[in-house]
C-alpha positions as CSV (number, residue, x, y, z in Angstrom):
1,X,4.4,22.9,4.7
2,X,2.0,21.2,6.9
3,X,-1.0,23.6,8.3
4,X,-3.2,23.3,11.8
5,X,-6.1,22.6,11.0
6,X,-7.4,24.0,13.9
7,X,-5.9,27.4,13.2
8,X,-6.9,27.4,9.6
9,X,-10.7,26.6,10.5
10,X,-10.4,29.5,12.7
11,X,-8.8,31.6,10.1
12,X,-11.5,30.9,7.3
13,X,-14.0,31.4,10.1
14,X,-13.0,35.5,9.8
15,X,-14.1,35.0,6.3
16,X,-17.2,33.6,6.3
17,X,-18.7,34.3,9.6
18,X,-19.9,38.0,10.8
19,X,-21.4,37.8,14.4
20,X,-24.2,35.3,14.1
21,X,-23.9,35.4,9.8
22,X,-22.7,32.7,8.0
23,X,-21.8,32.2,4.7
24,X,-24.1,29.7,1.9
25,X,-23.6,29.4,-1.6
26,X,-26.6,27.0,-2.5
27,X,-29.9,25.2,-0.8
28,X,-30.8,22.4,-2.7
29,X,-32.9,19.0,-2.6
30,X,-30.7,16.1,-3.6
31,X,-30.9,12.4,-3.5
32,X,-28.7,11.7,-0.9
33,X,-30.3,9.8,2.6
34,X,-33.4,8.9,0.2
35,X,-34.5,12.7,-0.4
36,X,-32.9,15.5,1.7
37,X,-32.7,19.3,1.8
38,X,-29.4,20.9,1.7
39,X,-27.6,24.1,3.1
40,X,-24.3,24.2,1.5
41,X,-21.5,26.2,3.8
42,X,-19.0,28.2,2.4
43,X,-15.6,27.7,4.2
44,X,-13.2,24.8,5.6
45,X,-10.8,24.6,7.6
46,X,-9.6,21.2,5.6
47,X,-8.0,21.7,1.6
48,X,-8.8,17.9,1.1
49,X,-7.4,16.8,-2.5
50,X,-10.3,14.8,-3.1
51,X,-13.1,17.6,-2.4
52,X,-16.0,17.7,-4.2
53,X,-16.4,21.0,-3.5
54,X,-15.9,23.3,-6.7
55,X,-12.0,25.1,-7.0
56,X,-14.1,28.6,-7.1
57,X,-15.9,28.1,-4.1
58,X,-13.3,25.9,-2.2
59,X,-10.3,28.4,-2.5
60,X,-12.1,31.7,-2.6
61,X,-14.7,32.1,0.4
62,X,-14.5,35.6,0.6
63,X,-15.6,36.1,-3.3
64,X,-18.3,33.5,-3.0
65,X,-22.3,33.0,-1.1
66,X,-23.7,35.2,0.6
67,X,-24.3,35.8,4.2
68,X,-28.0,34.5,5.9
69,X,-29.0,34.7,9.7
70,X,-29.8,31.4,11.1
71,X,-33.5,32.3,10.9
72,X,-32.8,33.0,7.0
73,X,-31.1,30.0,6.5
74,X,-33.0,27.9,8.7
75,X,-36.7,29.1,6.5
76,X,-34.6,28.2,3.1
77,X,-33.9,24.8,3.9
78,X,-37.3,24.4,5.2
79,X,-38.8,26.2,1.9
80,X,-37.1,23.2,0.1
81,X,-37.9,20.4,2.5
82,X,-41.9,21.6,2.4
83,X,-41.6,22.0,-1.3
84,X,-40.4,18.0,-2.1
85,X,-42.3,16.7,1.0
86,X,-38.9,15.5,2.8
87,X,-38.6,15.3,6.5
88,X,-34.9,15.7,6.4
89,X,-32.5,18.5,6.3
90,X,-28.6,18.9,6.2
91,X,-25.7,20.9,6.0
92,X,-22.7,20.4,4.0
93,X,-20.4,22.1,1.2
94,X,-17.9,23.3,3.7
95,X,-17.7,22.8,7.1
96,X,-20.8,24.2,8.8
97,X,-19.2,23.6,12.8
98,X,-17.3,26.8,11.5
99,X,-19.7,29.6,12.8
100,X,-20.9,27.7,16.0
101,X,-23.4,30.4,17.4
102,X,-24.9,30.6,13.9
103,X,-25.4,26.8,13.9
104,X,-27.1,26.5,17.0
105,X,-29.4,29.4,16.2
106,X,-30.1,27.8,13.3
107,X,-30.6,24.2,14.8
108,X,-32.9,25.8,17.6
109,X,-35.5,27.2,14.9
110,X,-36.2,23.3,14.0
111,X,-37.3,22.5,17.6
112,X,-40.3,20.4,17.5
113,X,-40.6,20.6,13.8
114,X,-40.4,17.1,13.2
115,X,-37.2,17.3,11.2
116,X,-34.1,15.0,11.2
117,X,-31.2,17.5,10.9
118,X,-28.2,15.6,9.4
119,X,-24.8,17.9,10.3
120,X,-21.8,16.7,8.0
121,X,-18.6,17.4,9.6
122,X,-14.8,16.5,9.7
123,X,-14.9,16.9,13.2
124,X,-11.9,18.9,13.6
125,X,-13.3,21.6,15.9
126,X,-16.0,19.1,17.7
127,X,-12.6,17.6,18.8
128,X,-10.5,20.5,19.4
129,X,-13.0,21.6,22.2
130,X,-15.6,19.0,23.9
131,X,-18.0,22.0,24.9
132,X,-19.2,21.8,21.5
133,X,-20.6,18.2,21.7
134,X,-22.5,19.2,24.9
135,X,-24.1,22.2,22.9
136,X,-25.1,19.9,20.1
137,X,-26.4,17.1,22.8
138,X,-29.4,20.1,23.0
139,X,-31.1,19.0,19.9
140,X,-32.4,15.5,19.9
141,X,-33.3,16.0,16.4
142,X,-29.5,16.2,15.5
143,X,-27.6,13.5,13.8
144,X,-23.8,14.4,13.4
145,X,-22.1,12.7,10.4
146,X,-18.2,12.7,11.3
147,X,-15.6,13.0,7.9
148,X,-13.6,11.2,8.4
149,X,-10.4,12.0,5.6
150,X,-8.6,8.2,5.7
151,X,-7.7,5.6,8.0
152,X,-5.1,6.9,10.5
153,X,-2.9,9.8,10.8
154,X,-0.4,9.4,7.5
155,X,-3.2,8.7,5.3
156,X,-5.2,12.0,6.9
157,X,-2.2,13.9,6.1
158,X,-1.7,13.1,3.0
159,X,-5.3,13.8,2.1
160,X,-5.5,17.2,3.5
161,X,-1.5,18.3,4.1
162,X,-2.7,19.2,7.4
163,X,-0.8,18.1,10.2
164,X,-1.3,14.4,11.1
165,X,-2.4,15.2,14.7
166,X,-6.1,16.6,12.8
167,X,-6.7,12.6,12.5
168,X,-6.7,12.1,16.0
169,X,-9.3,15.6,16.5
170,X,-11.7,13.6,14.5
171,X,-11.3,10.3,16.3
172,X,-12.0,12.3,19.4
173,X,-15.4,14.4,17.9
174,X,-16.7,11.1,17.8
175,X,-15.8,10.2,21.0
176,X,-17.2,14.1,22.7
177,X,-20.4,13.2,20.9
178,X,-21.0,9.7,21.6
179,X,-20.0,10.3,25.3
180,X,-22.4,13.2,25.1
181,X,-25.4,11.6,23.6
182,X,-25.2,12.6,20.4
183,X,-26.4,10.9,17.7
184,X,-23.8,10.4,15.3
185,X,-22.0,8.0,13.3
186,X,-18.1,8.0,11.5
187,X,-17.8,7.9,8.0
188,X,-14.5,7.1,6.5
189,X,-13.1,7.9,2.8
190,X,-11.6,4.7,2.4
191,X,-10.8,4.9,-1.8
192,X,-7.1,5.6,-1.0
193,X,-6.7,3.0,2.2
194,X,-5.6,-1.1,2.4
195,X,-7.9,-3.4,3.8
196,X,-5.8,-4.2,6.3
197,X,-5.8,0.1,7.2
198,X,-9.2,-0.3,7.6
199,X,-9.9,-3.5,9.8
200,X,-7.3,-1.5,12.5
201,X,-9.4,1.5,12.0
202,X,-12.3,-0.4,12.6
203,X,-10.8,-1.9,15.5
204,X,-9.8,1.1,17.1
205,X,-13.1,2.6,17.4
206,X,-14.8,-0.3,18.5
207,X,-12.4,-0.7,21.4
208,X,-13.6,3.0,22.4
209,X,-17.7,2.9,20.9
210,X,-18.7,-0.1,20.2
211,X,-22.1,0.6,19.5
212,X,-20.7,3.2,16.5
213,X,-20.2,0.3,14.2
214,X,-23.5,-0.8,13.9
215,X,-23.5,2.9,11.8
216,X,-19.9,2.5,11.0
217,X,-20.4,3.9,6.5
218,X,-17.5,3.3,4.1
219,X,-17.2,6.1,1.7
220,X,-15.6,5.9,-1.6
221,X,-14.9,8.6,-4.4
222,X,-17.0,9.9,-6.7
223,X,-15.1,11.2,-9.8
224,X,-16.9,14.0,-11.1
225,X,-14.9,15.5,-13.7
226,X,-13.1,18.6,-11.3
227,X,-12.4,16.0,-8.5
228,X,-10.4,13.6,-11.4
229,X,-8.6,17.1,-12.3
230,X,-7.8,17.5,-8.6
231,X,-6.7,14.3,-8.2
232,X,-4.3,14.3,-11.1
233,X,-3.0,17.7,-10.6
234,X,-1.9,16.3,-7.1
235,X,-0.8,13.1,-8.4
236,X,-2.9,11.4,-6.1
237,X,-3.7,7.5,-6.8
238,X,-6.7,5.9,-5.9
239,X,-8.0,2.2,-4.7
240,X,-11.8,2.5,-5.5
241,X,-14.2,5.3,-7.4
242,X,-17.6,5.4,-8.5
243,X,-18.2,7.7,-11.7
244,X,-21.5,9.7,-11.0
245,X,-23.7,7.9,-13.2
246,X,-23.0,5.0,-11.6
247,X,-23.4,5.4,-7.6
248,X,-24.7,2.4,-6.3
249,X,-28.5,2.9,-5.0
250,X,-27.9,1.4,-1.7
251,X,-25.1,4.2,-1.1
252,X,-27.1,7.0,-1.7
């Protein structure tokens, strides 16, 4: 049966959030953005069959991480920024707009750092309450990289088994941000879409942002080893995949 994926972010929030303490399982410097530091969340709202994130930390969030105020969290990242020299940070894993007070204590201690703070997320409770965009407008720092899990609402259900109305949540983050000021760009998983699902979705947000496609990024599957296990044990077929070894350079 189909979940709301509003009520199930909300749900794993009671999990991994206590007051202003959120859940992390890693901080690590990775390639990604050309050399970034990253906070990986524990917790989503979203059980997309083409996660990256591991079975043990995707389906378990209360046995997994630990818990960090935003000041803890906030000095790891920057522990691993200062130690590579990189002037960018990030969070991903799960979905860090779970926890909102945490997250904007945690942005807040990057004021005037001279940090670009990359948020990755699918957008689903940006769009399920507009008051969160006008928070995040606070931090001109911020750039806010919207999920985006297919090309309309069948192929987001599919994806996730959420409720098809979750694709139109993350059409309308975007818009809460953009009309907000935030800096922020959509970023679709196109590996299991037609061209032709595409060009409309394409379409569809230029009619509403038309500057967004000048930062409009087309992501495709990378099959490590437990996302081909998902994938099979869902039966799910795909268009295009990368294998890890051989991401092209001007992706990463």
């Amino acid at each position: 049966m189909a979940y709301d994926p509003v009520a199930r972010h909300k749900a794993i929030e009671k999990m991994v959030v206590r007051g202003d303490l959120r859940k992390y399982y890693r901080f690590r410097t990775d390639r990604w953005y050309g050399g970034i530091a990253t906070a990986d969340c524990v917790g989503c709202g979203l059980i997309c069959k083409f996660c990256w994130v591991r079975d043990s930390i995707l389906f378990t969030p209360k046995k997994v991480g630990r818990f960090y105020t935003p000041h803890e969290g906030a000095q790891r990242l920057l522990g691993k920024a200062r130690k590579k020299a990189i002037k960018q940070v990030r969070l991903s894993g799960g979905e860090p707009t779970i926890g909102r007070s945490h997250l904007l204590q945690l942005l807040d201690t990057f004021r005037w750092k001279g940090y670009l703070f990359i948020l990755e997320t699918n957008g689903i409770l940006v769009g399920f309450d507009k008051t969160y965009a006008r928070d995040l407008a606070a931090f001109p720092f911020l750039h806010v990289r919207v999920s985006m899990k297919g090309c309309d609402r069948d192929e987001f259900a599919m994806l996730t088994n959420a409720k098809p109305e979750g694709f139109d949540l993350q059409l309308r983050a975007l818009e809460y941000l953009f009309t907000a000021g935030v800096s922020c760009n959509p970023a679709v998983m196109t590996s299991f879409s037609s061209p032709r699902k595409l060009e409309r979705l394409r379409r569809r947000i230029f009619a509403m942002m038309p500057s967004l496609m000048e930062e409009f990024e087309e992501e495709e599957l990378i099959l490590y080893p437990h996302v081909s296990d998902r994938l099979n044990r869902f039966n799910v077929s795909y268009r295009a995949a990368f294998q890890p070894g051989s991401v092209p350079p001007e992706t990463v």
